[in-house]
N, C-alpha and C positions, 0 to 999 in steps of 0.2 A: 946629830949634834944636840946636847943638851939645850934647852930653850930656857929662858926667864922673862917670868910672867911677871905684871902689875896687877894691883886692883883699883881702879878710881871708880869716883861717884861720877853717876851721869847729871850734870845737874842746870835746872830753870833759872833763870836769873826773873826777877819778878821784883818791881822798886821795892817793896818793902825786905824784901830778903833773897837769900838764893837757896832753894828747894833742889831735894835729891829727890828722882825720880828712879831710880836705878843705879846696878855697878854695872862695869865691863871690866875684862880682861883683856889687857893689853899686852902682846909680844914684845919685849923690848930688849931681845936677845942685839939686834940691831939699831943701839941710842938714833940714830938718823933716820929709819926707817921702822917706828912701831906699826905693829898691826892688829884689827880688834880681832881678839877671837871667838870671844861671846860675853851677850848681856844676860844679867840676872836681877829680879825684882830685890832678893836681901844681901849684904854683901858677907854671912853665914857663905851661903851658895856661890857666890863670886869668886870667894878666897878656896872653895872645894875643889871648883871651876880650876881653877889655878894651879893649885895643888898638883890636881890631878894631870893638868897640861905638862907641867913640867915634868912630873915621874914619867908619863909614856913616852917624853922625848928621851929620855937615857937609855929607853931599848934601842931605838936608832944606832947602826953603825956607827963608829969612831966615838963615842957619847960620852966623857966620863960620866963617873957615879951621880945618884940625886944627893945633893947636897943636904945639910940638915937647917938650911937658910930657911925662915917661916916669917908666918904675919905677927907672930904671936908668943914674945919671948919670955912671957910669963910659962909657958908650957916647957918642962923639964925634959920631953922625948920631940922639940920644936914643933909640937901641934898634928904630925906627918901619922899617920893611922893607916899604913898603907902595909900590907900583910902579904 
């Protein structure tokens, strides 16, 4: 089954402000049931992370296609560099 991923910030709450210390990838192919899949120190790396989560789920059986859904709607081929 094709999966879809998030990217969020990990982040510190501290009185003067709230600090990112990190992203993760979140499964949230299942809105009631997300799952982390992995942290990364830039969210560059996060959103690749992602990317790439989601492409390897469409070889799975039953899978439609990878969609061309992206972080990044300024990119005219949706960001996807996947050959």
């Amino acid at each position: 089954m094709t999966r879809t991923a998030r990217v969020e910030p990990i982040t510190e709450e501290q009185p003067e402000a709230i600090l990112v210390s990190g992203w993760r990838v979140v499964d949230v192919t299942d809105p009631s049931s997300p799952q982390e899949i992995s942290r990364h120190e830039t969210e560059p790396e996060a959103i690749r992370a992602a990317r790439e989560y989601e492409h390897e789920t469409t070889q799975e059986p039953d899978s439609s296609p990878d969609d061309t859904q992206d972080y990044d709607a300024s990119d005219p081929k949706g960001g996807k560099n996947l050959s």
